[in-house]
MARDO-262056 format. One record per residue (C-alpha): residue in three letters; x, z, y. Coordinates in steps of 0.001 Angstrom, whole numbers. Layout:
BEGIN
  rest        x        z        y
   ALA        X        Z        Y
...
***
This chain:
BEGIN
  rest        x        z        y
   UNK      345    37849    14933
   UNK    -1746    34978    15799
   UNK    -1798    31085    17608
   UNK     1711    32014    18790
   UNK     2605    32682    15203
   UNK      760    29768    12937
   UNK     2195    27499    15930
   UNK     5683    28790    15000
   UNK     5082    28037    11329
   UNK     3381    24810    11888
   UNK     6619    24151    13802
   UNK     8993    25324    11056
   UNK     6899    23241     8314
   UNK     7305    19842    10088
   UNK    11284    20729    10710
   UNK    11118    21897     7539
   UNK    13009    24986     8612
   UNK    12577    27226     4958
   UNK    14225    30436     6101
   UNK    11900    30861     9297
   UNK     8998    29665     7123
   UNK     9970    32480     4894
   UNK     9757    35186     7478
   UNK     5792    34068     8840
   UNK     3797    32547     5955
   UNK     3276    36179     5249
   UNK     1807    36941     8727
   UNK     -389    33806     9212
   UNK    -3483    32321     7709
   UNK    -2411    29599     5666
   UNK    -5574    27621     5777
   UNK    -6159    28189     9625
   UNK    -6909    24737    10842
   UNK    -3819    23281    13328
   UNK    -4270    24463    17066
   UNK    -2298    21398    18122
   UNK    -3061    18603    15513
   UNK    -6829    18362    15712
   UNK    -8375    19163    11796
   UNK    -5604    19433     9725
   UNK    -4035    22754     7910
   UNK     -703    23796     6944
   UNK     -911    21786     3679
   UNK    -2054    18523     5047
   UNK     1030    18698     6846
   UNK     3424    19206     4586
   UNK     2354    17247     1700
   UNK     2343    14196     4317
   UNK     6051    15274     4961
   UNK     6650    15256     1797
   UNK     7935    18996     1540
   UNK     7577    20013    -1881
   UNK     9109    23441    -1236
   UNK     7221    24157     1589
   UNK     3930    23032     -225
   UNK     4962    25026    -3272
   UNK     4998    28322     -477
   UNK     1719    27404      650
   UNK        9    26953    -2240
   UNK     1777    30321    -3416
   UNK      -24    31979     -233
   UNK    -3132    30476    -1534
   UNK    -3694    27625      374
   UNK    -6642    25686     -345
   UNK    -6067    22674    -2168
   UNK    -9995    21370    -1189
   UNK    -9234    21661     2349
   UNK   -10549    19040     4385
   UNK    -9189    17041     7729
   UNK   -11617    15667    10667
   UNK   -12115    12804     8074
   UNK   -12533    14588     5037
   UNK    -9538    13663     3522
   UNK    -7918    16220      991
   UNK    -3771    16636     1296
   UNK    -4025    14802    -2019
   UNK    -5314    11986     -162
   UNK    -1522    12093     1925
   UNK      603    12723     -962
   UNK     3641    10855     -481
   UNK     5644    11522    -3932
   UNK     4816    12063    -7719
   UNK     6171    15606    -7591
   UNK     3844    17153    -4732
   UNK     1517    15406    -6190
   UNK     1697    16692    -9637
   UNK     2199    20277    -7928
   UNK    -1300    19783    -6146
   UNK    -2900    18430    -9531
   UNK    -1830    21410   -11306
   UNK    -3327    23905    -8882
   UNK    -6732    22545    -8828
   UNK    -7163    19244    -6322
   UNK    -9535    16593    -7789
   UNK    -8676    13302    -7682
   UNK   -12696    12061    -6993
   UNK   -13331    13879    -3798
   UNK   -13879    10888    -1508
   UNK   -12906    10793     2177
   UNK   -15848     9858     4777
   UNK   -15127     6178     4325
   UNK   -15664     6441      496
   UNK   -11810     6129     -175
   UNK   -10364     8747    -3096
   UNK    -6840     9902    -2924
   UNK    -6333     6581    -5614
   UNK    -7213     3850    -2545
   UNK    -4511     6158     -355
   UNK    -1843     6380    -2827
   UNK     1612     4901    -2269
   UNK     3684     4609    -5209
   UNK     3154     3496    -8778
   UNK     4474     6752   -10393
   UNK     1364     8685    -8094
   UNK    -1138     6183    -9221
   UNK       -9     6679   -12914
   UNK     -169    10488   -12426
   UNK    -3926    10432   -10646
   UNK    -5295     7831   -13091
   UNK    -3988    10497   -15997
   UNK    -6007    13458   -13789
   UNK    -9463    10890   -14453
   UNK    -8824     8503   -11284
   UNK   -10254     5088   -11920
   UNK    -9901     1884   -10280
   UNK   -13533      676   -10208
   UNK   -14342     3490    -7677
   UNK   -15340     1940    -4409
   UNK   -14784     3137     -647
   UNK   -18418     2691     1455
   UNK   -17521     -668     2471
   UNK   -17095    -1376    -1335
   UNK   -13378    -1462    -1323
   UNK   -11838    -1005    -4458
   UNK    -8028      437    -4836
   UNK    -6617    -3292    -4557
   UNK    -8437    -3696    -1072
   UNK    -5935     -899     -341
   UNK    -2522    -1608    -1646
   UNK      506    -1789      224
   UNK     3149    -2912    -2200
   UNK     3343    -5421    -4792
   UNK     4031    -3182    -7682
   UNK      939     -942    -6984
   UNK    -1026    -4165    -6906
   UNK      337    -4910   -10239
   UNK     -328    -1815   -11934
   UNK    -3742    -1817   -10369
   UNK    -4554    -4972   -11728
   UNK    -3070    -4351   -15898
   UNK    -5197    -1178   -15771
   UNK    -8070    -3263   -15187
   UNK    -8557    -3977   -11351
   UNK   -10955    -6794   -10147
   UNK    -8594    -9735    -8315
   UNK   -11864   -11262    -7255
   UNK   -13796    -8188    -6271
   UNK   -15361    -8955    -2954
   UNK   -16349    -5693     -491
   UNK   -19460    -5949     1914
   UNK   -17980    -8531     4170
   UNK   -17438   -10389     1124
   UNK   -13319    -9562     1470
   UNK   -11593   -10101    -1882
   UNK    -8049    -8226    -2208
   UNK    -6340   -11827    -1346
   UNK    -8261   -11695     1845
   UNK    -7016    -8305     2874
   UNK    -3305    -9001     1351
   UNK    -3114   -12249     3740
   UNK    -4164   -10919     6831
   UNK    -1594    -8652     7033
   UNK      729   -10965     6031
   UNK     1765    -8960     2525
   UNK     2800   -12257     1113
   UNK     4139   -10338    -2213
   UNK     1158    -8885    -3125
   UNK     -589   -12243    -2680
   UNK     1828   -13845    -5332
   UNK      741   -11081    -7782
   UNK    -2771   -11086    -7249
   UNK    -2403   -15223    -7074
   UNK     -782   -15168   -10484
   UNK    -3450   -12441   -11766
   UNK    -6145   -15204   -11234
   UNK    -7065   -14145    -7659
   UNK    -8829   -17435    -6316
   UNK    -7682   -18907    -2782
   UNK   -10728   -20462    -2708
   UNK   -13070   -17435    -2063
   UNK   -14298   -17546     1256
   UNK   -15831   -14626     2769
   UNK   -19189   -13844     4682
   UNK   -17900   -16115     7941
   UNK   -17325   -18918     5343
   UNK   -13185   -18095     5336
   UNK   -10407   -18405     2851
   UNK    -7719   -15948     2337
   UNK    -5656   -19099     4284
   UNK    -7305   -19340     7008
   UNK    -7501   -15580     8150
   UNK    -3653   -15679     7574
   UNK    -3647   -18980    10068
   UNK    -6272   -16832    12606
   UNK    -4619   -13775    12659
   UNK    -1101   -15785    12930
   UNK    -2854   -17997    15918
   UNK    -3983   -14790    17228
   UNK     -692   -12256    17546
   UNK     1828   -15641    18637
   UNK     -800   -16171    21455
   UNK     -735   -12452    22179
   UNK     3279   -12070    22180
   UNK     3901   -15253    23505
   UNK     1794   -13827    26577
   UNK     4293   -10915    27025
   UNK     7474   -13395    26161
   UNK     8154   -11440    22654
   UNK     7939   -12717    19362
   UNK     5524   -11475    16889
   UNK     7264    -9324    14294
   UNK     4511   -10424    11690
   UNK     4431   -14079    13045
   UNK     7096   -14641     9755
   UNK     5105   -12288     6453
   UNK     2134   -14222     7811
   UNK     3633   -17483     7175
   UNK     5340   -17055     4297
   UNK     1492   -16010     2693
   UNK      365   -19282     4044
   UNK     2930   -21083     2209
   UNK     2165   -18921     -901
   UNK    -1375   -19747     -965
   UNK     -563   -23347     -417
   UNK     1608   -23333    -3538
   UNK     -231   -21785    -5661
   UNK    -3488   -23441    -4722
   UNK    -1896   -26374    -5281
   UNK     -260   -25791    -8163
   UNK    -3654   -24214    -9370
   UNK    -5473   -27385    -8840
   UNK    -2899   -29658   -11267
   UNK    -3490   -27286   -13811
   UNK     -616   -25717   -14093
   UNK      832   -22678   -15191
   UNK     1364   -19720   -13372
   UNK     5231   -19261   -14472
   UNK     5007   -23136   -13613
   UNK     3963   -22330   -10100
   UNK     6480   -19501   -10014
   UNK     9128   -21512   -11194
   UNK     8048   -24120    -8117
   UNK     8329   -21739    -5616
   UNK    12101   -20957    -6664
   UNK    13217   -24520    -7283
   UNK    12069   -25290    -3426
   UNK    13707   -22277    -1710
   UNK    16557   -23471    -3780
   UNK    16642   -26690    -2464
   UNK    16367   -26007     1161
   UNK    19872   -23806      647
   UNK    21740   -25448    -1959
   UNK    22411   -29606    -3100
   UNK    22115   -28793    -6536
   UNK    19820   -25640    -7586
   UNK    19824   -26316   -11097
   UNK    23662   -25581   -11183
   UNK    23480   -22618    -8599
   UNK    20994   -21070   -11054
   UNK    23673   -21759   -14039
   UNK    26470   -20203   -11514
   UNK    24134   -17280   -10742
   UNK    23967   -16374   -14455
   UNK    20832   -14189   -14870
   UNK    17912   -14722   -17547
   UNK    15402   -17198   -15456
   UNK    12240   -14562   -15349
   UNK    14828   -12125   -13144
   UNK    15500   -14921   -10494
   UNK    11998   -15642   -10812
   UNK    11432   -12151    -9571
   UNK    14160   -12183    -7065
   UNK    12560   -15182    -4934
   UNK     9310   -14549    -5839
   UNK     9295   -10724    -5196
   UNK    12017    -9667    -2861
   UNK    12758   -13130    -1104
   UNK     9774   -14942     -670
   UNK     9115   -18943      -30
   UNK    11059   -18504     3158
   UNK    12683   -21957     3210
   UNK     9594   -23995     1995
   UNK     8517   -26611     4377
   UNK     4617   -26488     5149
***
């Protein structure tokens, strides 16, 4: 059995069709690079699926963990839950092989719980991608930034084009993560190697997709995370430059959305009945300064 066979299991994996898988993994070279999906094997696939079953059979066929794609990139470096992750780490994949950009399976992870679990296989934060991107250049989610950060992550860390993580955060409009690396002593005044703030690559890029959609009569989906990061900034920088606090900045940014929904947000916070650091969260977090005026 050959193509026509790994092309059946390849097809079985990403259906995730476990009986069929059963009857070829035997008859197939399991680390056979795809015929269809240009450098990847059998277990990049499935651990970007997020099959543990199917990456448990694979690695049970022998599967090579240090198996690398078109840009060197391990299935570690796809991992998409703590489980399959933990199931790669226990048969043998390193959490410091580095992709061809410099980025370890760390920069490329998506959840707290797999960060926790790489950083106890020897993963460290102050590792840097080519471009001198650290972890925090790379987050996604506000939680990851926040773990990032207590275990020691530079706010401030600037890559080659002189990015800091607030940079990065704002430009794609990932206001959350800007409020945690804001209150983490990220400064809004860094400017970059074009002489930019965080601020005013949010404002460019903004500028830049409205202009685009407005071209094609659409609205930019991002048009609204962007702004929302402006506003951020502008609090905190704000707030930053009175001296105050950063649970006194926080605790800004709630009273205003409150007041642009409510006549009287002291009571609605007495009528909502949660400790103050939760609805703190809750706007902060989850909700966002969506109803502050620039």
């Amino acid at each position: 059995m050959g193509v026509d066979a790994y092309n059946r299991l390849e097809t079985a994996i990403l259906d995730h069709q476990h009986d069929v898988i059963n009857e070829l993994i035997a008859h197939v070279n399991v680390n056979a690079y795809s015929y269809r999906y240009h450098g990847k094997t059998l277990l990049h696939q499935a651990t970007a699926i997020d099959d543990m079953v199917c990456v448990e059979k694979l690695l049970q066929r022998r599967a090579k963990v240090h198996c690398f794609d078109e840009n060197d990139a391990t299935p570690l470096h796809f991992v998409c839950s703590v489980d399959v992750a933990r199931l790669l780490l226990e048969n043998g994949a390193s959490v410091k092989i580095k992709r061809s950009d410099g980025a370890t399976p760390l920069h490329t992870c998506r959840s707290v719980e797999i960060a926790k679990e790489l950083v106890l296989h020897g993963a460290l934060v102050s590792v840097v991608t080519n471009n001198g991107d650290s972890p925090l250049h790379f987050v996604k989610c506000s939680k990851l930034a926040e773990y990032f950060v207590q275990i020691g992550s530079d706010v401030n860390a600037e890559n080659r084009l002189g990015y800091s993580p607030l940079h990065i955060a704002s430009s794609f409009g990932r206001w959350q993560i800007a409020a945690v690396l804001l209150s983490n002593g990220a400064s809004p005044d860094t400017k970059d190697r074009m002489m930019r703030t965080s601020k005013m690559i949010a404002q460019a890029v903004r500028a830049t997709f409205n202009q685009a959609a407005m071209r094609h009569g659409m609205v930019d989906p991002l048009s609204e995370d962007l702004l929302y990061t402006i506003r951020t900034i502008d609090i905190w920088k704000d707030g930053l430059h009175k001296g105050l606090s950063p649970k006194q900045i926080t605790r800004i940014i709630v009273w205003k959305s409150l007041q642009a929904i409510c006549k009287n947000p002291e009571a609605a916070m007495l009528r909502i009945g949660l400790p103050q650091d939760i609805i703190d969260t809750i706007f902060v977090e989850y909700l966002g300064p969506w109803a502050i005026k620039c």
